[in-house]
C-alpha positions in Angstrom: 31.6 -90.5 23.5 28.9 -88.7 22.4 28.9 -85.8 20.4 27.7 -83.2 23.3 30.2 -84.5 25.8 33.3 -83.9 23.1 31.9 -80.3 22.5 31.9 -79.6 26.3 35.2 -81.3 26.9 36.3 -78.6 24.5 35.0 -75.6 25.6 36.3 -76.9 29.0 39.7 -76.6 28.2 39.2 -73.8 26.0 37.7 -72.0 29.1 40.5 -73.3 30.8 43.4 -72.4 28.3 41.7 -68.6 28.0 41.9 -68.5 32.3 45.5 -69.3 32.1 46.3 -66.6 29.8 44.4 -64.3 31.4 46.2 -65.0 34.5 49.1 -65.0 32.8 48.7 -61.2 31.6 47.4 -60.4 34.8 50.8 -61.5 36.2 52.5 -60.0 33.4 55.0 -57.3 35.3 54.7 -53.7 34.4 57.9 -51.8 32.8 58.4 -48.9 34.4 61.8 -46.5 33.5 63.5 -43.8 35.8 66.0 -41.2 34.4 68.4 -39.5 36.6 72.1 -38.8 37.2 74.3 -41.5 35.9 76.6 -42.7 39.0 76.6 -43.7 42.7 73.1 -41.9 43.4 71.2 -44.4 40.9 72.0 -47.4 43.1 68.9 -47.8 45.1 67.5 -48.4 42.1 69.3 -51.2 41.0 69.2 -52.4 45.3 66.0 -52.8 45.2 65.0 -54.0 41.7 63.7 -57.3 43.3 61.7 -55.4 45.8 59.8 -53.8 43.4 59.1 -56.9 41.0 58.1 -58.7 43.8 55.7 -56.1 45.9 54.3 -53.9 43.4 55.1 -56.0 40.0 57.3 -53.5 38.6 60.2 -54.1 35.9 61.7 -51.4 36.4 64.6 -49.7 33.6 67.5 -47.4 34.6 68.5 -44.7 32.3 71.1 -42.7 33.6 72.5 -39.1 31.9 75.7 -37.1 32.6 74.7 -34.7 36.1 75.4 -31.7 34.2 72.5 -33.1 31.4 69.8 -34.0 33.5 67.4 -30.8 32.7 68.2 -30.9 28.9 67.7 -34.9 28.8 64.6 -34.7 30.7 63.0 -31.3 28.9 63.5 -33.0 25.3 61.1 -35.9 26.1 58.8 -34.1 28.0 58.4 -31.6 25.3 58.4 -33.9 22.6 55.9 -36.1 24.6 58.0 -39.3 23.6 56.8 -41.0 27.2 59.6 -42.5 27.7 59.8 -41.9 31.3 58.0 -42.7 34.1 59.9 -41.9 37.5 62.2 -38.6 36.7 65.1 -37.6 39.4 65.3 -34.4 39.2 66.8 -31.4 41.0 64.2 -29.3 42.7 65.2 -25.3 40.9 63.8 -27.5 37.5 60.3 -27.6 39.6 59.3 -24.4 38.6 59.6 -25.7 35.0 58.6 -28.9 35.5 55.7 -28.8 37.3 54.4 -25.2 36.0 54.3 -26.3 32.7 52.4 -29.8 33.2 54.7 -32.1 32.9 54.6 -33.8 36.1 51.8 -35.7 37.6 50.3 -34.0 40.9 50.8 -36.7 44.0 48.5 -35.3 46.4 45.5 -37.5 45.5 48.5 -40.7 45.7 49.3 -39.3 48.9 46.4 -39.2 50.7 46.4 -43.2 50.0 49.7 -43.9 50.8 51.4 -41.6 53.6 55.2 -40.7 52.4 55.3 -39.2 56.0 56.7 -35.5 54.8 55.9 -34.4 58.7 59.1 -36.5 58.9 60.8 -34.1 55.9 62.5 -30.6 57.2 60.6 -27.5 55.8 63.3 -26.6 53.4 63.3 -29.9 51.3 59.2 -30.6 52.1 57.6 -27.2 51.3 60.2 -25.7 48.7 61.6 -28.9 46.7 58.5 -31.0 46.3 55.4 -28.3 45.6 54.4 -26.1 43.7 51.4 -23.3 43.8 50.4 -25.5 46.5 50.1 -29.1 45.2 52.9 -31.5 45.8 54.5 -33.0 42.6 57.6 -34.6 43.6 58.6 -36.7 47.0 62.7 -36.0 48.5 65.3 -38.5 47.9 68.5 -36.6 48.7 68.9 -33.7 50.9 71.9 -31.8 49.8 73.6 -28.3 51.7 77.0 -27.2 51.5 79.4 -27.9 54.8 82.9 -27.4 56.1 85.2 -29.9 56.0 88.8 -29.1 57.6 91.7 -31.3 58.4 91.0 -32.1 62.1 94.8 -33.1 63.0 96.7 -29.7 60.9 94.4 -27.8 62.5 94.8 -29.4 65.9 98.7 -29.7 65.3 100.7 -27.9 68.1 103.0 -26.8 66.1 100.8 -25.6 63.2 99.3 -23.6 66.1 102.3 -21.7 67.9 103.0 -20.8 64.0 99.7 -19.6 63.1 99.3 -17.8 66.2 102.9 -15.6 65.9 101.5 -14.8 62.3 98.2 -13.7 62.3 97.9 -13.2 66.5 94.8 -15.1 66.6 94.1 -18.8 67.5 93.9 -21.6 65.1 90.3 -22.9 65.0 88.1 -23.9 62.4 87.4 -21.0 60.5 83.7 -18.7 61.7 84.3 -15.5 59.4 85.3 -15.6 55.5 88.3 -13.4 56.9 89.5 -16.8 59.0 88.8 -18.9 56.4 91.0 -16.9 53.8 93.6 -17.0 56.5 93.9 -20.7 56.9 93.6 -21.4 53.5 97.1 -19.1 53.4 98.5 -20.6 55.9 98.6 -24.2 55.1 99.4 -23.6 51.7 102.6 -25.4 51.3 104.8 -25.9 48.5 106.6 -29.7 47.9 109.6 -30.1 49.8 108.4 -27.6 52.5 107.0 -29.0 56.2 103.5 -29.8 57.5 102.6 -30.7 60.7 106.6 -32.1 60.9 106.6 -34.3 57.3 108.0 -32.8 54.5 105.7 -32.5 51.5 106.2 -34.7 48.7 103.7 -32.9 46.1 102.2 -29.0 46.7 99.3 -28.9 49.2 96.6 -26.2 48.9 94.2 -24.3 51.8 91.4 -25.0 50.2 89.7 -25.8 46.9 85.9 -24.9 45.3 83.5 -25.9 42.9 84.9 -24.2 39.4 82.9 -25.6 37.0 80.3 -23.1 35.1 77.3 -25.8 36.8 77.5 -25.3 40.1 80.3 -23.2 41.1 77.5 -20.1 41.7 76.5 -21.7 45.2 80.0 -21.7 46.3 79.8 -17.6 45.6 76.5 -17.9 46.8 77.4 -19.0 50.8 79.1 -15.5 50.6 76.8 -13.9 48.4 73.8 -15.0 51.4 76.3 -14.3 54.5 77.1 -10.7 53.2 72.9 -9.8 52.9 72.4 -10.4 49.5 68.9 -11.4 48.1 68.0 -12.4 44.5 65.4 -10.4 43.6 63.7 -7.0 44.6 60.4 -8.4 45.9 58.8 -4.9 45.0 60.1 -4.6 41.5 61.6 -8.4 40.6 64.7 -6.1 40.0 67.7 -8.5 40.2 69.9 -7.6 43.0 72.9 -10.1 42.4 75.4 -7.3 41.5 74.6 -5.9 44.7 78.1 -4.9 47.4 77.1 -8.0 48.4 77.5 -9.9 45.4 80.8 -7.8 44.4 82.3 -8.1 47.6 81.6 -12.1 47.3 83.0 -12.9 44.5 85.8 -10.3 45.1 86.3 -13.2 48.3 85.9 -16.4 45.5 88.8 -14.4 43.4 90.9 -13.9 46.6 90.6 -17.8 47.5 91.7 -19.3 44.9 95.6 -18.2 45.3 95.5 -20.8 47.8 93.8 -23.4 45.8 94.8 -26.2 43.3 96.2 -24.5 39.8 93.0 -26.0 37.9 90.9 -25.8 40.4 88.0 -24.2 37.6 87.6 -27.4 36.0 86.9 -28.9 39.4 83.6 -30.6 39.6 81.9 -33.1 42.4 84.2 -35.5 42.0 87.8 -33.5 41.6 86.5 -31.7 44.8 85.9 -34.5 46.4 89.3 -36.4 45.6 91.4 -33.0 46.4 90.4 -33.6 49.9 89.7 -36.8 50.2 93.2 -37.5 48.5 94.9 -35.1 51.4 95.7 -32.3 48.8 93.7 -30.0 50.6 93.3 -28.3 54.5 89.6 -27.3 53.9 86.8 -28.0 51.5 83.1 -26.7 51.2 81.0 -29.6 50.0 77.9 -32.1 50.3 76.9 -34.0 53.3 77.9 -37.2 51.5 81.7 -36.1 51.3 81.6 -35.9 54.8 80.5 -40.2 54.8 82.7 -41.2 51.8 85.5 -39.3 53.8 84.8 -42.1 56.9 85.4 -44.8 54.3 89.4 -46.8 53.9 88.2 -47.6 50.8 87.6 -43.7 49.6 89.6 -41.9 51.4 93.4 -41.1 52.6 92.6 -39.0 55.5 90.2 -41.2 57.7 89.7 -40.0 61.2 90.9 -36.6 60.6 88.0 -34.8 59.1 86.1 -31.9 60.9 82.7 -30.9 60.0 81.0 -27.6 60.9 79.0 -24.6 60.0 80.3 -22.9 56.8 82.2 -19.5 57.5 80.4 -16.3 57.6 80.3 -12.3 58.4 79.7 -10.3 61.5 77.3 -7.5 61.5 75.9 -5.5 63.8 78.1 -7.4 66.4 76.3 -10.7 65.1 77.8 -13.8 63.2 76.0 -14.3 60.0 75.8 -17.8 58.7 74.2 -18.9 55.4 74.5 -22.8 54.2 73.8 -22.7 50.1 71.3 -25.5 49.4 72.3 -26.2 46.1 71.3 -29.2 44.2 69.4 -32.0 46.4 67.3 -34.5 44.5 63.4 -35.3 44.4 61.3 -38.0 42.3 58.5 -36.8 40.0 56.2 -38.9 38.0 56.4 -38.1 34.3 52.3 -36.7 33.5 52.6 -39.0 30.4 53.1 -42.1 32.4 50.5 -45.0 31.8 51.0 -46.5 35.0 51.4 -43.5 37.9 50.1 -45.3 40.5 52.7 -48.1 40.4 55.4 -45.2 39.5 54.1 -44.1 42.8 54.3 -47.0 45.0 58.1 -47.2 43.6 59.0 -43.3 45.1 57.3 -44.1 47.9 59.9 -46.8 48.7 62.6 -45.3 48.2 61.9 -42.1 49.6 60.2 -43.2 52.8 61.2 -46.7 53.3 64.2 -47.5 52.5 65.6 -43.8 53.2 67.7 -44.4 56.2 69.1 -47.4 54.2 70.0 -45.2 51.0 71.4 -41.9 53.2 73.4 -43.6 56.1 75.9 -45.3 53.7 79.1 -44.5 52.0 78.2 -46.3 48.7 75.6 -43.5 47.5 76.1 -39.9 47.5 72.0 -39.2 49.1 72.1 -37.1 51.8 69.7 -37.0 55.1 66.5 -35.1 54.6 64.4 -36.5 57.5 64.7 -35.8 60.9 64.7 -39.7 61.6 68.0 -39.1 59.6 69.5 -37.6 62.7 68.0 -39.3 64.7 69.6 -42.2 64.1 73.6 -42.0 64.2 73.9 -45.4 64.6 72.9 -46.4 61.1 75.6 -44.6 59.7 78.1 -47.6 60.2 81.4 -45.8 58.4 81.8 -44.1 61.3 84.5 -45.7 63.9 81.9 -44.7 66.8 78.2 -43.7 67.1 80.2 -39.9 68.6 82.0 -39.7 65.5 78.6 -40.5 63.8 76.9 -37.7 66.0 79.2 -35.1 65.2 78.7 -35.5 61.6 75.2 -35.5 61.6 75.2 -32.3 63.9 77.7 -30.7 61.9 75.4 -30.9 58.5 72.1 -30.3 60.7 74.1 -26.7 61.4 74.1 -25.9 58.3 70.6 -27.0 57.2 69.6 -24.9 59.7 71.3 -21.6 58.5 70.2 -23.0 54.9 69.9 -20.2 52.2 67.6 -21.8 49.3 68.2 -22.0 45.8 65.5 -20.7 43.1 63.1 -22.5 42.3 60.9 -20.3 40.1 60.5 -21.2 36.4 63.5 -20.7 34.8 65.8 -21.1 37.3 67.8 -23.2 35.4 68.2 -20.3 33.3 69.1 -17.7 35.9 71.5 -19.8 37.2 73.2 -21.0 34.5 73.9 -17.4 33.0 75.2 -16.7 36.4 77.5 -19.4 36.7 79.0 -18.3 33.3 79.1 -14.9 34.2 81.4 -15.9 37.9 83.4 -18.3 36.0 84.6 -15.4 33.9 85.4 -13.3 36.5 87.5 -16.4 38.3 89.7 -16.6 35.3 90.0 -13.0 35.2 87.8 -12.4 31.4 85.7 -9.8 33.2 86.1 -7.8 36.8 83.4 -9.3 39.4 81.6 -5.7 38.9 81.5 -6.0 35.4 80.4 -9.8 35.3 77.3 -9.0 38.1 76.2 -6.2 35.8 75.9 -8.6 32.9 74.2 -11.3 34.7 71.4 -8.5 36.3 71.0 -7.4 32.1 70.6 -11.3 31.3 68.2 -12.3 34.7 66.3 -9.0 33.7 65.2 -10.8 30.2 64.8 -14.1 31.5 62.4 -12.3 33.7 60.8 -10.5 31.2 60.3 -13.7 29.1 58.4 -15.6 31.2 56.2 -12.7 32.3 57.5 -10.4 34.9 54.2 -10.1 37.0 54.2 -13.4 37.2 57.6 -14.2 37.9 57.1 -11.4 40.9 54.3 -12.9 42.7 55.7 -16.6 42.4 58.9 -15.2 43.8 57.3 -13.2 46.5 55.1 -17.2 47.5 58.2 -18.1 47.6 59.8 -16.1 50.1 56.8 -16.1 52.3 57.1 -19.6 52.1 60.9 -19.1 53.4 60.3 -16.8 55.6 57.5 -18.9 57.7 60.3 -21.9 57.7 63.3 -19.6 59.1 65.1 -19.8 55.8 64.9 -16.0 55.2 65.0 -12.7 56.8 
């Protein structure tokens, strides 16, 4: 063999060997990590870990951090520019921060390639959850609003009727006004060895129970806060008006309430609420939509088939019932600005947040709540329920409250606001401060949170905000 022929040969399959490899690192998956709340709302992710390998060659890594860490977590890397995040779940008041200080990657330009279908999302978790100053920076992935939940069969028990009538000369109902609701919760609070609904109790059993801990606990003050008129901010002046009557007379309610509630009931969290009245320890509970699924499930819950689900209690004025949900929390998928890949982080919120949606919110296994009006649309998907009716009534009972939803802030440092005001309410629960005295201090603190991040500023983004309400029906 000649010379010429062996130095082709080579080059042949050096050609060759080089295509391979380059093949090869075409082929080569891309890593890709998300970061969100540890627990039962990080399980699409690991559902559909195959899905994304195989359509949009992503390896994709889970981190997951405490739910009460997420901000902190998140803020540390962004600030310190570590990149190690790609997809953040986040909840929406941290958009303000987020987005306003370029951290996130803007998604319109991804959009306009690859249609999320947001015509599909309600207004409140579209336009207020997922943009800011006009650009959209994060896609939904868990609608969340507060509900009532009320044991169907006490409060359908004839008994427990003729007895509540002769005491407070009204009917026993699910409760419309805070008035009704503090009623119930006295009534059916029972001590062990004492009847209800003809069985006698073998442990204490309480009204009702709240969210206690310092986190969150300020949208359970906040669905009377709302109800009673109260607002957040003077518009005009960025004046805080929580200490308002109507944030007094609110919390005045939250301190009132929890006579009739579990001893310990301020270190309750998602979970201890949940279990309370899941466990049949409770008559009524305000909580997510997803409480209202996991409640449907043998495998969660004692008290299947006798859970109620309506519109949470409010106040009349001016001859008028006045309603107002708390949209606390919720949950929406950002794309870390650092990210070296945001188009395939992209394609990866896009999935779950349009495609497999119905899939993620319609079961028991996750705690994602619907967000889409497909969501409702569709009551047979939600297969926990003994009937599509029982499905229907759930899903009519949340869309009541999304509809009287009061939103959460989110302006920059809204974790901020609400995190001094859940310290400040939690004080006045366990009795450290009066609920005057506690609003007072939270309008000092709000006032140089405000003044930190530039009170002009802070103004007009809250006054886009409320417009932005306002157009949606969310505010009067």
């Amino acid at each position: 063999m000649s010379k010429k022929i062996i130095a082709f040969l080579m080059m042949l399959v050096l050609m060759i060997s080089l295509g391979v490899v380059a093949v090869q690192a075409a082929e080569k998956p891309i890593s890709l990590t998300v970061v969100g709340d540890a627990g039962h709302n990080q399980r699409p992710w690991e559902w559909y870990k195959k899905d994304f390998l195989k359509l949009y060659n992503v390896d994709l890594k889970i981190v997951g951090v405490p739910f009460a860490e997420v901000y902190e977590k998140e803020k540390i890397e962004f600030v310190t520019h570590t990149g190690a995040y790609d997809i953040v779940t986040f909840y929406p008041k941290y958009l303000g921060d987020f987005a306003g200080n370029g951290y996130l990657y803007p998604l319109d330009e991804f959009i306009a390639k690859l249609d999320p279908h947001l015509e599909d999302v309600t207004p409140g978790y579209r336009d207020f959850y997922c943009k800011y100053k006009g650009k959209i920076y994060a896609l939904p992935y868990d609608g969340d609003v507060l509900n009532l939940y009320y044991r169907k069969d006490l409060l359908e028990n004839p008994e427990e009727k003729a007895n509540f009538k002769a005491k407070y000369g009204y009917d026993l109902k699910p409760p419309t006004t805070w008035k009704e609701y503090r009623d119930v919760a006295e009534f059916f609070t029972r001590r062990k060895g004492e009847k209800l609904a003809g069985k006698i109790l073998q442990r204490n059993f309480y009204g009702a129970a709240f969210y206690g801990q310092r986190d969150w606990c300020w949208a359970w003050w906040g669905n009377r806060f709302a109800s009673y008129g109260g607002v957040y901010f003077n518009e005009d002046t960025m004046e805080p008006m929580i200490n308002s009557s109507a944030g007094v007379k609110a919390l005045e309610d939250m301190i009132e309430i929890k006579k009739y509630c579990p001893p310990n009931v301020l270190a309750f969290g998602y979970e201890e609420l949940k279990d309370a009245f899941l466990n049949g320890d409770t008559a009524m509970v305000i909580q997510w939509p997803c409480v209202g699924k996991k409640g449907a499930d043998p495998a969660q819950s004692k008290i299947v088939g006798k859970i109620g689900v309506t519109t949470v209690p409010g106040v009349v004025r001016n001859g008028k019932l006045y309603r107002r949900a708390m949209m606390p929390c919720g949950r929406v998928l950002g794309i870390a600005k650092e990210s070296e890949h945001p188009w395939e982080a992209y394609e990866v919120i896009w999935h779950v947040s349009y495609k497999t949606s119905i899939d993620d919110v319609s079961t028991a296994k996750t705690g994602l709540d619907p967000y889409r009006y497909s969501h409702f649309q569709h009551p047979e998907e939600y297969e926990m329920f003994p009937t599509i009716e029982a499905a229907k009534i759930y899903l009519e009972g949340v869309q009541s409250n999304m509809e009287a939803g009061y939103p959460e802030l989110v302006i920059p440092g809204a974790e901020q606001y609400e995190d001094v005001l859940g310290r400040k309410i939690t004080e006045a629960l366990s009795g450290r401060k009066n609920p005057k005295q506690a609003l007072d201090e939270v309008a000092k603190e709000w006032n140089r949170i405000t003044n930190r991040f530039g009170r002009e500023r802070q103004k007009q983004l809250y006054r886009d905000l409320i417009a932005g309400w306002r157009k949606a029906g969310l505010w009067d």
